[in-house]
MITI-374020 format. One record per residue (C-alpha): residue in three letters; x, y, z. Coordinates in steps of 0.001 Angstrom, whole numbers, plus 500000, padded with zeros to 6 digits. Layout:
N
alaXYZ
...
This chain:
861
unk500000500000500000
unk501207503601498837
unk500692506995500053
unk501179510440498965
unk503770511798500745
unk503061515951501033
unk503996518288503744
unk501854521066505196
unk498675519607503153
unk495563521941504092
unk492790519892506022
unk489556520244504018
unk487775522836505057
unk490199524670507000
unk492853527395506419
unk493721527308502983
unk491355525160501694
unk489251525575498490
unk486333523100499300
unk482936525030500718
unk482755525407504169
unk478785524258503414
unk479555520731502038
unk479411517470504083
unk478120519057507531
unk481311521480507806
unk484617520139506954
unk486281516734508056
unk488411516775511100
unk491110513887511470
unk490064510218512994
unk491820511763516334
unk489542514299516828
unk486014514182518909
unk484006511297518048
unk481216512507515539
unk483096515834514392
unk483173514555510912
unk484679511186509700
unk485188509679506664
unk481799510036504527
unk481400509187501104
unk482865511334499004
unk484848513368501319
unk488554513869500849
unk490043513222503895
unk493749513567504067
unk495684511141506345
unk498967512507505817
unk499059515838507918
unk502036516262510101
unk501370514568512859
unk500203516745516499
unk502166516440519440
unk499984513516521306
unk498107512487518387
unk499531509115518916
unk498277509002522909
unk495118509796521148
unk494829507729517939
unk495172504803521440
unk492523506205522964
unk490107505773519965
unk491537502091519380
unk490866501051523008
unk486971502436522406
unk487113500265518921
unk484902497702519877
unk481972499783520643
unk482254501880518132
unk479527501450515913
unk480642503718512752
unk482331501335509670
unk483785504259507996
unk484910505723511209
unk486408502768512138
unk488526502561509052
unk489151506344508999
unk491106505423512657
unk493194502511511156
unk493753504212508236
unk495036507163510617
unk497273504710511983
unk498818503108508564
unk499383506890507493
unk501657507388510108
unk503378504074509861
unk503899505016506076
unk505372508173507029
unk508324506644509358
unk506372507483512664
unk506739504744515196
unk503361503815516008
unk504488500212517333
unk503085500953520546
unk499771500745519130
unk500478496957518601
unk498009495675522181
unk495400497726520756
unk495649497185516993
unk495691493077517929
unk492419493651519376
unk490660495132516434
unk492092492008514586
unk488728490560515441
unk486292491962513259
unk484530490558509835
unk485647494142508063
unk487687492747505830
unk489675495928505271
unk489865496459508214
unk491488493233508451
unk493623493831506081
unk495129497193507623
unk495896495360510962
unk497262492557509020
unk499470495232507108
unk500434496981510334
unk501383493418512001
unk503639492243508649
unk505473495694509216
unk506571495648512669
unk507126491614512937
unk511014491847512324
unk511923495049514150
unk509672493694517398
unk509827489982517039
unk508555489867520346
unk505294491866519902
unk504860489826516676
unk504534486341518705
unk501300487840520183
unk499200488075517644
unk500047484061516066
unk497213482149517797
unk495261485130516202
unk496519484406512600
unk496628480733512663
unk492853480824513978
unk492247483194510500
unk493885480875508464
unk490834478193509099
unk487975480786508839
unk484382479722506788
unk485641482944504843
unk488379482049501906
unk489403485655501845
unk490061486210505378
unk491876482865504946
unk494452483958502477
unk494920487199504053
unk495718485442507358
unk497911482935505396
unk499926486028504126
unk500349487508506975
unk501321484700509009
unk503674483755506240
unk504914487386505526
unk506049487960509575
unk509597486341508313
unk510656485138511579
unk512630482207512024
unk510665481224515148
unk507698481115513624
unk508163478418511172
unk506692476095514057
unk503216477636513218
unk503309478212509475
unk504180474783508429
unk500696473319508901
unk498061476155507831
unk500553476283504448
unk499949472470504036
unk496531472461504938
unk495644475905502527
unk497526474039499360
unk494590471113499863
unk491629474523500660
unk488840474420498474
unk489475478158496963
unk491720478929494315
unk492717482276496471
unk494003480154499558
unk495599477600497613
unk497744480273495464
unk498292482415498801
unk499919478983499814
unk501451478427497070
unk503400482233497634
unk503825481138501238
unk505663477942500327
unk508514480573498876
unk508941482715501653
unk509444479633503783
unk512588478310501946
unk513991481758502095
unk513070481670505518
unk514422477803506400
unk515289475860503923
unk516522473158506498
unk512492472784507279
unk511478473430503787
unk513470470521502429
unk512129468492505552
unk508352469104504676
unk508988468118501502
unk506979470988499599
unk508901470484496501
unk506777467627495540
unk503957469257496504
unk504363472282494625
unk505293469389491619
unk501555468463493024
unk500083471879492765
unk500846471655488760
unk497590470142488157
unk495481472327490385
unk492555473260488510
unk492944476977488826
unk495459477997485831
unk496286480703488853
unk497523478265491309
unk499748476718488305
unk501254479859487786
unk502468480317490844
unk503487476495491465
unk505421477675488011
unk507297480768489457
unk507909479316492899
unk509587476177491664
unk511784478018488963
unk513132480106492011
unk513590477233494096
unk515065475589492031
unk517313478825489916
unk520669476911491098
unk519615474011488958
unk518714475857485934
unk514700475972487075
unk512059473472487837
unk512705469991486105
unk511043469531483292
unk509861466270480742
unk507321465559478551
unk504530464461480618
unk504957468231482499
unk505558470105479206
unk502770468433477457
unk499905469071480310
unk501229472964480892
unk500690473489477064
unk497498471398476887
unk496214474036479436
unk497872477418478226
unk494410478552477080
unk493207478610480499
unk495911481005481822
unk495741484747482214
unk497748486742480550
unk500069487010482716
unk500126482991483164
unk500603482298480154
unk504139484147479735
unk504937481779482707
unk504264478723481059
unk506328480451477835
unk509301480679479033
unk509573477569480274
unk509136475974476564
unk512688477705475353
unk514048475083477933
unk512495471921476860
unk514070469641473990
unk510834468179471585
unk511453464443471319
unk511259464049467742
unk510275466963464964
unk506903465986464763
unk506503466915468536
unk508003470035468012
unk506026471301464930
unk502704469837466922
unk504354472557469815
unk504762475200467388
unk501301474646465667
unk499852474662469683
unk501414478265470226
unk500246479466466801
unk497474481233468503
unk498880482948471022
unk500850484944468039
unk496715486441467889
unk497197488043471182
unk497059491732472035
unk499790491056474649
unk503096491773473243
unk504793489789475956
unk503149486550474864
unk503848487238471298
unk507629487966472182
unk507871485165474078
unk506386482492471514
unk509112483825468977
unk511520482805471340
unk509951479104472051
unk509537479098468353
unk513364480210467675
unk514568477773470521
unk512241474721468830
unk513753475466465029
unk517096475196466612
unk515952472102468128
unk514706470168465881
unk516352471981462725
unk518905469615460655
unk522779471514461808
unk525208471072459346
unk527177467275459127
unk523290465891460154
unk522704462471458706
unk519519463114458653
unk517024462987455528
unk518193465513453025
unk514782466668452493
unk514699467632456257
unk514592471311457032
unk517631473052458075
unk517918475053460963
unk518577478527458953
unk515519477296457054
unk512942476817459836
unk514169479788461424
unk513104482139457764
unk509496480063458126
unk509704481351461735
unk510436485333461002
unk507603484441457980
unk505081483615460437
unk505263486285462964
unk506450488878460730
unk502668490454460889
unk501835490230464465
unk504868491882465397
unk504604494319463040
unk500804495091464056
unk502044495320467927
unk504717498279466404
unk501671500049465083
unk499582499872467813
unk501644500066471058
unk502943502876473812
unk505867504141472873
unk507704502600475297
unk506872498875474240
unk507177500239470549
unk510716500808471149
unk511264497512472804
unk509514495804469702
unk511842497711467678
unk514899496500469329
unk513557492655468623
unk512706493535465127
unk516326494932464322
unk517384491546465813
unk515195489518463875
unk516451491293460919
unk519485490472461607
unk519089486966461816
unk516752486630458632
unk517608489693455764
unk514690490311453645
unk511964489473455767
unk511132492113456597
unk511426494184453747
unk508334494547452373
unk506854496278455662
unk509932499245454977
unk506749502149455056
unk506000500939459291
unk508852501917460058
unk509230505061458418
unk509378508027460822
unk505975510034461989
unk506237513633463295
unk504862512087466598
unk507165509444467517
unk509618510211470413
unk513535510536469589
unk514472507214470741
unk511829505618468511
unk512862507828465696
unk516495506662466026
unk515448502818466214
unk513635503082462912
unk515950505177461115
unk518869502633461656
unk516094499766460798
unk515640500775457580
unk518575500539455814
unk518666496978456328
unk515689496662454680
unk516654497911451126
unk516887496439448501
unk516410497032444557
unk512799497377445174
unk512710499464448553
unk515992501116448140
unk514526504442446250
unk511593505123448940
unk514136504764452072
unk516397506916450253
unk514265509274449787
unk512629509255453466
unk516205509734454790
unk517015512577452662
unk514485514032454240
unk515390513268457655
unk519039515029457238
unk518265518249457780
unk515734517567461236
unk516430519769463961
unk517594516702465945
unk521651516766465011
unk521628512616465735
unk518773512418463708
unk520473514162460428
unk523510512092462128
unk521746508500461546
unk520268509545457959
unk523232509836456180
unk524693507105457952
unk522018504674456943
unk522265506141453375
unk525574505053453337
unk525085501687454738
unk522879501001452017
unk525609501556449450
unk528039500245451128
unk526246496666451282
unk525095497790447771
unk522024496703448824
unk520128499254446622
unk520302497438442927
unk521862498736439680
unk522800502465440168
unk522441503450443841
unk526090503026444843
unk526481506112442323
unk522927507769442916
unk523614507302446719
unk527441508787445991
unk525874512344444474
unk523574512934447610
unk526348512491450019
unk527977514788447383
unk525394517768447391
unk525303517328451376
unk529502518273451494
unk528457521754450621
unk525868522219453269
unk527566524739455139
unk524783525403457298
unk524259521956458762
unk528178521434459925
unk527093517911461514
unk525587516435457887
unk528876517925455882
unk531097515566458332
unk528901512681457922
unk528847512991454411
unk532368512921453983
unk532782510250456924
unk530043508151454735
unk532079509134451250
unk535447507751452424
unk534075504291453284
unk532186504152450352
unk534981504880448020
unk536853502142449681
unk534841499784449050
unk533963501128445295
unk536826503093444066
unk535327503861440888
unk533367506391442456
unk536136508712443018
unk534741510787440111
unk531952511535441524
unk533274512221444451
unk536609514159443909
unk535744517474442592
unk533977519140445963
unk536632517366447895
unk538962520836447915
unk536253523040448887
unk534664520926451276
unk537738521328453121
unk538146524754453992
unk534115524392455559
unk534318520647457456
unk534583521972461162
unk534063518520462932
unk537351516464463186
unk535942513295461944
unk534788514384458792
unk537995516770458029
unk540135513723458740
unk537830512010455902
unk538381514554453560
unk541929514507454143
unk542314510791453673
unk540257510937450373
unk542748513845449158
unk545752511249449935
unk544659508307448323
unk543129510261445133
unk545205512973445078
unk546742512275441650
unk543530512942439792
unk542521516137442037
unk544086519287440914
unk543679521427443986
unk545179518729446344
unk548670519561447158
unk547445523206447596
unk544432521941450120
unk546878520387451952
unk549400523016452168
unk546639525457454100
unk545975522871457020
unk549485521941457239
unk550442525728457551
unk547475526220460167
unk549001522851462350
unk549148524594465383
unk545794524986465121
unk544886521913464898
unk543736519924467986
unk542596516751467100
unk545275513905467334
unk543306512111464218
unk543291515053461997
unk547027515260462482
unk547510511399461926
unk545675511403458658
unk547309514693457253
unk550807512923457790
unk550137509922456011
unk547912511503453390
unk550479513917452553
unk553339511049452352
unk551007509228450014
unk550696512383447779
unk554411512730448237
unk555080509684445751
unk552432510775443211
unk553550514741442754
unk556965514892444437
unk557690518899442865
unk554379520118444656
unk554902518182447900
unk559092517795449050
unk558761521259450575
unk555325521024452595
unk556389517255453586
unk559658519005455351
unk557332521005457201
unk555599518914458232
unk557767516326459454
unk559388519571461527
unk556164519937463446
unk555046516347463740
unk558411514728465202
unk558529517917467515
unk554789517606468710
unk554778515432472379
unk550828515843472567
unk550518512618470747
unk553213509701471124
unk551912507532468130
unk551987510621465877
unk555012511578467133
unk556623507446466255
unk554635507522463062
unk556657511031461862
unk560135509715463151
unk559034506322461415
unk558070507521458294
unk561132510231457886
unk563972507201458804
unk561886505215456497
unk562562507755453313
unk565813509071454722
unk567669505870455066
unk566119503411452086
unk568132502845449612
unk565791502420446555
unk562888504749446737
unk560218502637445588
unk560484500412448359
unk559438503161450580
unk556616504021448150
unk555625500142447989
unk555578500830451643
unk553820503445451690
unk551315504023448908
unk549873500060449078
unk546359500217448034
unk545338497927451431
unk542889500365452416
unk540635499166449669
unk537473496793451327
unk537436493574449782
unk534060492534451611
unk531129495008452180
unk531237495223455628
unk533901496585458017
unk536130494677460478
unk535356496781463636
unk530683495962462563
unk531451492079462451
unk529487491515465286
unk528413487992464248
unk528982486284467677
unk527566489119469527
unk525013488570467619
unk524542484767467819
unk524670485329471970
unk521861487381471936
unk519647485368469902
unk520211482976472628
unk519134485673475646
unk516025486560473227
unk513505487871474886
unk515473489844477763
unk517298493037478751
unk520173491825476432
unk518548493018473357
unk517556496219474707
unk520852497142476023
unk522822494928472901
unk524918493187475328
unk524983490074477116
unk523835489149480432
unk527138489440482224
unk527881492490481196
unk525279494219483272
unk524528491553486166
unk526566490239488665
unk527888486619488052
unk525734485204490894
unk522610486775489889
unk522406485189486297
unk519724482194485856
unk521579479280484413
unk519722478577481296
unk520152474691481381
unk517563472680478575
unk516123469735479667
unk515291466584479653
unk518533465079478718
unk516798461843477846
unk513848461334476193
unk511383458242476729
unk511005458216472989
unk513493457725470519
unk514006460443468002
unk512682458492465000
unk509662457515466680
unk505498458258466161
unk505012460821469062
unk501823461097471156
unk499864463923469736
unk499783466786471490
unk496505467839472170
unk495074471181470730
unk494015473118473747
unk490171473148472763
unk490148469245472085
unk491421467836475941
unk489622464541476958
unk487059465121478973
unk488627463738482047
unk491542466527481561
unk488987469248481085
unk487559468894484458
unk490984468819486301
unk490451464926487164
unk488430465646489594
unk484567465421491173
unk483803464192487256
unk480252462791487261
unk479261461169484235
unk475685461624483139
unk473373458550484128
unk472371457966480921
unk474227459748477599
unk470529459095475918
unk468091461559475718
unk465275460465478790
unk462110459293477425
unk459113460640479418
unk459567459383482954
unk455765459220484453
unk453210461581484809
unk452963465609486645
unk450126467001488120
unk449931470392485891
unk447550471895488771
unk449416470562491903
unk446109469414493467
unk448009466406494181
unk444881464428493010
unk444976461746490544
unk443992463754487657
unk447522463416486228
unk448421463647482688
unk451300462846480715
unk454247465216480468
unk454220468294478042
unk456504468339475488
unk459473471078476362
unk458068474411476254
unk459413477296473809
unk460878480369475066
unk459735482371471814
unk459080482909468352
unk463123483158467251
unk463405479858468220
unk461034478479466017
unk463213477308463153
unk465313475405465773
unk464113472199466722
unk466214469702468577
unk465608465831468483
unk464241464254471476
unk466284461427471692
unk469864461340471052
unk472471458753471742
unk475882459361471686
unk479101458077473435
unk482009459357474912
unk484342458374472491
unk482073460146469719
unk481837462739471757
unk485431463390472261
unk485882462501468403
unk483558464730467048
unk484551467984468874
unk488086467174468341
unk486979467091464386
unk486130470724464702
unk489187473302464766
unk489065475517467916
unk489355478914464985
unk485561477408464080
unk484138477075467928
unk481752480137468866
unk482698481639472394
unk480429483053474655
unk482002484883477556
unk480554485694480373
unk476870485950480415
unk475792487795483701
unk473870485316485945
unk470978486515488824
unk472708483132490706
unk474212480515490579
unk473123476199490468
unk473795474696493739
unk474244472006491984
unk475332470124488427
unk472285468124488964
unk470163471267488455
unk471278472772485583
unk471239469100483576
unk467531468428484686
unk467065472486483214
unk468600471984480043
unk467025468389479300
unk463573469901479137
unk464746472121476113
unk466824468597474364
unk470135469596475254
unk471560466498476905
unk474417466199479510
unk477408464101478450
unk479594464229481649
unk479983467565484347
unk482252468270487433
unk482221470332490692
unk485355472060490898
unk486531474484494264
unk485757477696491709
unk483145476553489112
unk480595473771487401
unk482006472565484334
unk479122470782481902
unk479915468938478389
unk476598469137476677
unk475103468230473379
unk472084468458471265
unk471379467655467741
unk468861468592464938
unk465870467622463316
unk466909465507460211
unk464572467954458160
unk466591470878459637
unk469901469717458382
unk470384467030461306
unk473349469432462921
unk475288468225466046
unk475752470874468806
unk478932470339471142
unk478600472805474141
unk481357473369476772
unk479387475041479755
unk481305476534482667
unk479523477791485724
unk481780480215488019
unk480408480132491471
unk481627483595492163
unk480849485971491136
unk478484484093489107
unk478688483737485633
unk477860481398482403
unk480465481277479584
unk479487478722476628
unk482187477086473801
unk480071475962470820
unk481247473079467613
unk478465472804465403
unk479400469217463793
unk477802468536460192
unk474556470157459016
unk473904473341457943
unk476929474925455438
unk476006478437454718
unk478140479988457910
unk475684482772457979
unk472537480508458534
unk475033478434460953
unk475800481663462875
unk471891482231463403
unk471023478965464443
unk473943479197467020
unk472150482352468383
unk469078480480468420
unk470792477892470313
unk472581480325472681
unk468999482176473694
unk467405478613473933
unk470068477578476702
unk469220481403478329
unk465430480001478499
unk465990476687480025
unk468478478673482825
unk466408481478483227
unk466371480802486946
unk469928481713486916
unk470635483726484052
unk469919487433483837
């Protein structure tokens, strides 16, 4: 629980106030003033966080000792929320702890929950004050009430002291066996801060098989934490231990997670090795769905199980498996393929924060599969309204995807985006512009088209920061395509009298070296920086002008013996830079004592500058690379650097894939793995409380009512089942059906899960008290019961009806599930055979829907 934390806050309704002096009966005094003078109402905004009065404390006792008559709710919270305030604030109200153990008992359950907060705070600096109130919180922990049974459980469990382990071992063993899904995950929680606690006990309880146990709890929410406990448990190891029987059931069950859930049960999949390929494309074709998801964690994190599967079962290079087997690299292109437009959507449509994050994972999966991505080049063009960052991410993006197609739209975006008012921005442009000739990505003629704009940008005299790019971009790109240099040569004396920025002038300089020969002005452009030396400040300007005018030397000695001299004067006798320095006395021994000339030139002017390969030495980042597409899916591709670069050795999770063996061998038929919507019956209910339906025909009439309740013997035979109304005339259901588990479970397997209709919670007035109800409800209108269950949290029904023959004979499979509370009615409908035309299917399925409303009109609203 948080609080605002402000000094010297106005009471309302006193000094400095803005609220009418009329409204709420005249202001609202503090829980520690007179009974009565104004407490808490509805809508008032009372303001807990005054500094505190000298004696308020004596008083805010006084009011807790007359809790128990009091007689006010709000009041009575206003006082403990008095007290919390100041606990928040750093006051020590500990000596409040007699008194706030006494208002333990009431049924207020926030009330509760305030002591319980006050009780979890003070347990480790007064271990001895904390002992008192045990008996109290073990007596919670078996309350008729499941809430105030967790909250006892997580208080008891949250007290952290090592002498009260005594206490907490039982009401955690008996809560992980409670009835509610909210006690059995608050044990589940509690179970974790007892090994941190004692591990010694932990170990000796044996709740590591029970939490092993707790994997097949009904409640996806009790698996999800029986998932995050053991993986911390068990972090040493690598995680929880994993095979196929666990891997198979978690995924079998992923649709019944939240959100949050299922991201549990995702990561664990990166971990497990499929036993054959078929069991891993069966995996891959379970998680399809999830790539649907608005969540962009669950999407994220099935690109990594998918990533982690294709290197899995992917055929590595000296396989001796089938040829025609996919490879690795290949599965991992059909992987990019397949999520390519769910990621892409997410980009569109999320915060800017998680944009950027998706961005990051884009670039990588770019990376890892070139031309992907290229046809989607326009969503990741810049808008006005994107923040920097996001602007930045994009801009590098897309010169990686050019190519002879794209390459004349992203050029043209980024010449746009040179002169921004953001300097990185213009920065990035002509950087990516570059790239893409420098990969010669862009087709037939953009090396030279590419070449002109970098050109045109040298004499932007203006925009200091895009002339130095420019050139910086021009000097790599004539490396690695020389015949450019006529393009490029002719601005290359001008540029150099404007080029502030020592980068850029150190390009220039290196392109007048190497070219020199064919560029008039050279000798002379060199001649005014070496005469303004002194000026110069930058050790790479320096280092550049000595070896480009050495270079230039050799190609027009008359022009250059006297400004060479120079310069070697200044260099050798310049001690702000000790390579320079070397370099001079290196390069004038080299010339002075050789005695053939052109073995200093062969020296000197080699052409090894020239790029064989289109990328540089110092951007070969192929193994960092291949190390983060292992940490997918985690800070490292945010910050573009691996884990132990930015967490302490003993803090990294071992990522350790398991099982080692599998009880199948590689070439062998696997198991299927069940699509989530097509579980046995048996599996759907959690094994538990299942109650097969007497009879899986449709019940003939059974005897005879009395219509009038006279209780005479003027009885009649039963009435057909009665209809609700008119738009359910043109659905008739048969009377007797027979069908069998087996066809049952084959029939709605038959149906794909992306053809169901889903009904989510329909708002119910109450709920059955029983399964027994709701079957003899629905059997008047012909829809029969196959099998149901009473689980802790809900009814779970497996229902079926089918058509008239003369209406198209249509089998309905139903999936009912009845949450107890709140109460609520959520329907999965497979319409097997019968009618084709999916809009006349859709309206029977209404019909059907609004006929199951009718029969359960007791319950539903």
């Amino acid at each position: 629980m948080s609080y605002p934390t402000t000094n010297n806050m106005p009471m309302p309704g006193g000094p400095g106030s803005t609220m009418p002096q009329g409204v709420g009966g005249g202001g609202v005094g503090p829980p520690g003033g007179p009974p009565g003078g104004g407490g808490g109402g509805p809508g008032r905004d009372d303001s807990y966080f005054t500094e505190s009065r000298k004696g308020e404390v004596n008083e805010l006792r006084q009011l807790l000792r007359t809790f128990g008559t009091e007689r006010d709710k709000q009041r009575k919270r206003d006082i403990m929320k008095k007290v919390i305030a100041y606990m928040t604030l750093g006051i020590d109200v500990s000596r409040l702890f007699t008194e706030m153990m006494l208002a333990i008992e009431t049924r207020d359950l926030v009330i509760k929950k305030m002591v319980y907060l006050f009780l979890c705070n003070y347990a480790e600096t007064h271990p001895d004050l904390a002992q008192m109130c045990t008996n109290t919180l073990v007596k919670d922990s078996g309350s008729e009430d499941p809430m105030v049974r967790g909250l006892a459980l997580r208080a008891l469990c949250s007290l952290r002291l090592p002498q009260m382990i005594e206490y907490t071992s039982e009401p955690l063993r008996r809560s992980l066996q409670d009835g509610h899904a909210y006690v059995r995950k608050t044990g589940v929680m509690g179970i974790l801060k007892m090994y941190h606690l004692n591990k010694e006990e932990f170990d000796r309880a044996a709740f590591n098989d029970i939490l092993y146990d707790m994997l097949r709890d009904p409640d996806s929410s009790v698996v999800t934490n029986a998932i995050l406990v053991l993986n911390e448990i068990m972090a040493d190891s690598g995680g929880m231990a994993l095979n196929r029987a666990v891997m198979l059931h978690l995924l079998n069950r992923i649709h019944e997670f939240s959100e949050f859930g299922i991201l549990s049960v995702l990561d664990l999949v990166p971990r497990y090795i499929p036993a054959n390929d078929e069991e891993g494309f069966q995996i891959m074709n379970l998680l399809d769905p999830v790539l649907r998801t608005a969540n962009a964690g669950a999407v994220v994190a099935t690109i990594r199980a998918f990533l982690s599967i294709a290197d899995a079962i992917g055929k590595c290079p000296g396989d001796d498996r089938d040829p025609d087997s996919p490879t690795v690299d290949d599965l991992k292109r059909q992987v990019c393929v397949r999520i390519k437009a769910p990621l892409v959507t997410l980009l569109a449509s999320g915060s800017s924060e998680l944009s950027y994050v998706l961005l990051k994972y884009a670039d990588q999966l770019i990376d890892l599969c070139p031309g992907i991505f290229d046809d989607e080049y326009r969503q990741f063009y810049v808008r006005y309204s994107d923040p920097t960052h996001i602007k930045h991410s994009k801009v590098r993006i897309l010169a990686k995807l050019a190519n002879p197609d794209t390459a004349p739209d992203i050029v043209a975006e980024l010449g746009e985006l040179v002169a921004d008012v953001d300097e990185t921005m213009g920065r990035l442009a002509v950087r990516s512009m570059g790239g893409i000739a420098l990969h010669d990505s862009g087709g037939q003629g953009a090396v030279e088209s590419i070449a002109r704009r970098l050109v045109e940008m040298l004499d932007l005299q203006g925009i200091p920061h895009v002339s130095s790019e420019a050139a910086t971009a021009l000097a790599g790109l004539v490396r690695r395509h020389p015949s450019i240099i006529t393009v490029v040569s002719a601005p290359l004396p001008r540029a150099l009298r404007y080029i502030t920025e020592p980068m850029g002038k150190a390009s220039v300089i290196f392109l007048l070296g190497e070219y020199g020969e064919s560029i008039t002005e050279a000798p002379y452009a060199l001649e005014r920086v070496i005469d303004s030396y002194d000026n110069i400040t930058d050790d790479g300007v320096k280092t550049a002008l000595l070896a480009s005018t050495l270079k230039l030397f050799f190609q027009r000695p008359p022009e250059m013996q006297q400004m060479l001299g120079r310069l070697f004067k200044k260099a050798t006798e310049d001690v702000s830079s000790q390579d320079l320095h070397d370099r001079a006395l290196f390069y004038y021994r080299l010339l002075r004592s050789s005695p053939d000339p052109n073995i200093a030139k062969s020296i000197i002017t080699s052409k090894s500058m020239t790029m064989s390969t289109d990328q540089f030495a110092e951007e070969d980042d192929f193994e960092l690379r291949a190390a983060l597409m292992n940490e997918f899916n985690t800070l490292c591709t945010v910050y573009r650097c691996k884990a132990e670069n930015f967490i302490e050795e003993e803090n990294i999770v071992k990522f350790l894939k398991m099982p080692k063996e599998h009880p199948l061998p590689r070439d062998a038929a696997p198991v299927p793995v069940t699509d989530p919507g097509v579980n046995t019956i048996t599996d759907q209910l959690g094994g538990t409380s299942i109650t097969p339906s007497a009879t899986a025909t449709a019940p003939a009439p059974t005897g005879e009512v009395d219509l009038l309740g006279f209780g005479d013997d003027a009885l009649i035979q039963s009435a057909p089942p009665p209809t609700s109304t008119n738009s359910l005339q043109s659905l008739s259901l048969k009377s007797n059906v027979s069908l069998s588990g087996d066809e049952y479970q084959s029939k709605w397997g038959a149906v794909a899960d992306t053809e169901a209709v889903f009904i989510s919670a329909l708002p119910m007035k109450s709920g059955p008290t029983s399964t027994d109800a709701v079957e003899g409800a629905l059997s008047n209108f012909n829809v029969f019961t196959m099998a149901s269950g009473d689980l802790p949290t809900e009814f779970k029904f497996f229902l079926y009806g089918q058509e008239e023959d003369n209406f198209g004979g249509c089998y309905f499979l139903i999936q009912a599930v009845v949450m107890k509370a709140p109460s609520s009615l959520t329907l999965t409908i497979k319409p097997v055979g019968g009618e084709v035309d999916p809009n006349k299917r859709k309206e029977k399925i209404d019909q059907l829907v609004e006929l199951i409303k009718s029969a359960l009109g007791e319950y539903v609203s």
